[in-house]
Structures are given as structure tokens and as C-alpha cells.
Backbone as a ProteinNet text record, in pm:
[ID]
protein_1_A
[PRIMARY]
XXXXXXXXXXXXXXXXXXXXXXXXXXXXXXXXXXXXXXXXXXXXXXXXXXXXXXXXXXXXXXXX
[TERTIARY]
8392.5	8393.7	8269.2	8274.8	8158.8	8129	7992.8	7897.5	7903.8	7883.1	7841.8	7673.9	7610.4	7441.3	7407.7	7477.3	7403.9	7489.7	7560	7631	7561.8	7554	7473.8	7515.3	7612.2	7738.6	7805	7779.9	7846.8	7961.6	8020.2	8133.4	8096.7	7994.2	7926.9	7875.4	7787.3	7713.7	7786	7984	8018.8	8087.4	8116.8	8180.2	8053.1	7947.1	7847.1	7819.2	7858.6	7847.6	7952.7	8066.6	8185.9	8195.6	8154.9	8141.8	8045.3	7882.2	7855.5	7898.2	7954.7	8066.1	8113.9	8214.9	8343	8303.8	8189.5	8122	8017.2	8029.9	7929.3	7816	7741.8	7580.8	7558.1	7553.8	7562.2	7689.2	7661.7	7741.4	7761.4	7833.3	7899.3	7796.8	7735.6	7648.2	7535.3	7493.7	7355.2	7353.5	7455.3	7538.3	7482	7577.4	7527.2	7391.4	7324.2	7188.8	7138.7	7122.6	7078.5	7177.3	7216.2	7332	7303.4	7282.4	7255.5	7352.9	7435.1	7622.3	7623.5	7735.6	7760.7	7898	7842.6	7976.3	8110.7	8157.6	8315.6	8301.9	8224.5	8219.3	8201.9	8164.4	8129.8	8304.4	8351.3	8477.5	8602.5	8561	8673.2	8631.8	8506.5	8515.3	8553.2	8517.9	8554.3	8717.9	8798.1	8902.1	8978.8	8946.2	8984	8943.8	8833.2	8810	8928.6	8965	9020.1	9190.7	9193.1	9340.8	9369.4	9264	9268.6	9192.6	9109.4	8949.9	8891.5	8817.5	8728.5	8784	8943.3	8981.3	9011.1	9018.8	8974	8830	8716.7	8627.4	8611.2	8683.6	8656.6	8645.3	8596.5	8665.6	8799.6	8819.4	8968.2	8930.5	9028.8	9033.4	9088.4	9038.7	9015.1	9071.6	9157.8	9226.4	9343.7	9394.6	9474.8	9610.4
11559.4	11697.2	11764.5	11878.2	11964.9	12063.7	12041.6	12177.9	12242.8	12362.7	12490.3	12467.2	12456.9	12482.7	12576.8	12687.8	12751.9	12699.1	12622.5	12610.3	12648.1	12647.5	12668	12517.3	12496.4	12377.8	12274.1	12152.4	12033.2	12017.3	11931.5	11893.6	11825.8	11747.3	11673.7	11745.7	11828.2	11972.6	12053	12122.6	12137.8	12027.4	11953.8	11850.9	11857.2	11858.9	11864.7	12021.7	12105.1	12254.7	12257.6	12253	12248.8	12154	12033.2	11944.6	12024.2	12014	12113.7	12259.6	12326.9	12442.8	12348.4	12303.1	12221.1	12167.6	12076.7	11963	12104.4	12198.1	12307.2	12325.7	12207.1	12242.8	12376	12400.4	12526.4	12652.7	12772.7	12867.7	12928.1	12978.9	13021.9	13090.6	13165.6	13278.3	13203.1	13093.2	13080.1	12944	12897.6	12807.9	12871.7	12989.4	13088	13114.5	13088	13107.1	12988.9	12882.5	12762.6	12676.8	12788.4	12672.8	12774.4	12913.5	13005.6	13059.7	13057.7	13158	13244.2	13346.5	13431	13357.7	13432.4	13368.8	13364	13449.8	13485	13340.6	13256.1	13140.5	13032.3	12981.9	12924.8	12901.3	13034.3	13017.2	12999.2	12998.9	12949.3	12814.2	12744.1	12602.9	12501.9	12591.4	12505.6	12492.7	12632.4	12576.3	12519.3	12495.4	12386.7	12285.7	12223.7	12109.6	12072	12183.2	12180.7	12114.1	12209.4	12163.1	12044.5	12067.5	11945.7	11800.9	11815.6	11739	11711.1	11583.8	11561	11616.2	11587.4	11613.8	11788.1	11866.6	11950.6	12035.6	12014	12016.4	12026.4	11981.8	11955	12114.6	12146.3	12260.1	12282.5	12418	12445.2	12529.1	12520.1	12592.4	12793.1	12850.8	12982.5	13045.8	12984.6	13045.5	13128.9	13207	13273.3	13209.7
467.5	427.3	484.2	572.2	597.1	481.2	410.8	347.2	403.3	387	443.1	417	550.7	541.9	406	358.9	260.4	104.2	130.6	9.4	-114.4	-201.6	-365.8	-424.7	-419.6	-475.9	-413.5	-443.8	-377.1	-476.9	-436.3	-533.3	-645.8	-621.9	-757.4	-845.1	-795.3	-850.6	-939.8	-883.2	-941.2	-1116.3	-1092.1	-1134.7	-1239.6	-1233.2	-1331.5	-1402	-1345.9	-1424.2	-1493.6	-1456.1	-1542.7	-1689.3	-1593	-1776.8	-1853.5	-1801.8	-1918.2	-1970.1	-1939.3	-1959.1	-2056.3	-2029.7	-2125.1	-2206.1	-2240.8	-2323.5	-2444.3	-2387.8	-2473.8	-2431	-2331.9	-2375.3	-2257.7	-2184.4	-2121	-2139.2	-2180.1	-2184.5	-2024	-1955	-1818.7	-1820	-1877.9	-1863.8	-1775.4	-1900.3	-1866.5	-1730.9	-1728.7	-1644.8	-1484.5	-1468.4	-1366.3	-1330.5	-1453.1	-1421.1	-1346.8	-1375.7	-1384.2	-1249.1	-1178.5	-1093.3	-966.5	-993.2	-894	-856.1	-933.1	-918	-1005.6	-966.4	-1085.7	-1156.1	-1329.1	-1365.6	-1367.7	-1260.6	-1180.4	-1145	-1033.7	-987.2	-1088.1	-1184.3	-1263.3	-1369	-1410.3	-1492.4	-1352.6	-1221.3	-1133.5	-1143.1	-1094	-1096.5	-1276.9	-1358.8	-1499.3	-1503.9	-1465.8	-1475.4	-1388.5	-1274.5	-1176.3	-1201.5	-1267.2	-1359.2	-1466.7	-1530.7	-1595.5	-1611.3	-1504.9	-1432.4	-1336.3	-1263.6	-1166.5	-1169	-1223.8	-1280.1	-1172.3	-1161.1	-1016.3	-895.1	-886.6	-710.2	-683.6	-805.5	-786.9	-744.9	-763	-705.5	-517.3	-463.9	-335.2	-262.8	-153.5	-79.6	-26.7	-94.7	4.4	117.2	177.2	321.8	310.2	364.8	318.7	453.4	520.6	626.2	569.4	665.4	579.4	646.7
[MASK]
++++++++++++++++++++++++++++++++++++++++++++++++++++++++++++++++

């Protein structure tokens, strides 16, 4: 899988914001804070956790 040089978020990275989202100890708000996203990004990766769990995490392709 290629990062993007500026990524904010690896897949592990996410996979770790979302559990804490889900598990309680971070709220999306402060999540965003602490991860360097806003929380539009933060409630897309929890519920792709959600739905998908780990293999959701990965990058998708953004071609049209």
C-alpha cells in the first residue's frame, strides 16, 4: 500500500482512533483534536470500523 507523504493517518492510526471513539475514552470532538482531523473525518473512519472493522481501514481508491 502507498501513504500519501502527507497522510495525517495510517491504517493502524486509524484502527486506533476509532476504537477509542467506540470504547468511549475519546469523544470525535476531541479525537479530531488529538489525531489532527476534523471531526467529518474521524465519524467517517469510526463507522467504517464499524461496518467493516480492521479491513476497513485500508485506502480506497478515489478515481472516479
Amino acid at each position: 500500500m502507498n501513504i500519501h507523504k502527507n497522510a495525517r493517518l495510517t491504517p493502524l492510526r486509524r484502527e486506533e482512533m476509532a476504537l477509542s471513539v467506540i470504547e468511549g475514552a475519546l469523544s470525535q470532538a476531541h479525537a479530531a483534536r488529538v489525531y489532527g482531523v476534523t471531526a467529518k473525518i474521524v465519524a467517517r473512519w469510526v463507522e467504517r470500523y464499524k461496518v467493516e472493522g480492521r479491513a476497513g481501514m485500508v485506502d480506497r481508491s478515489s478515481r472516479p
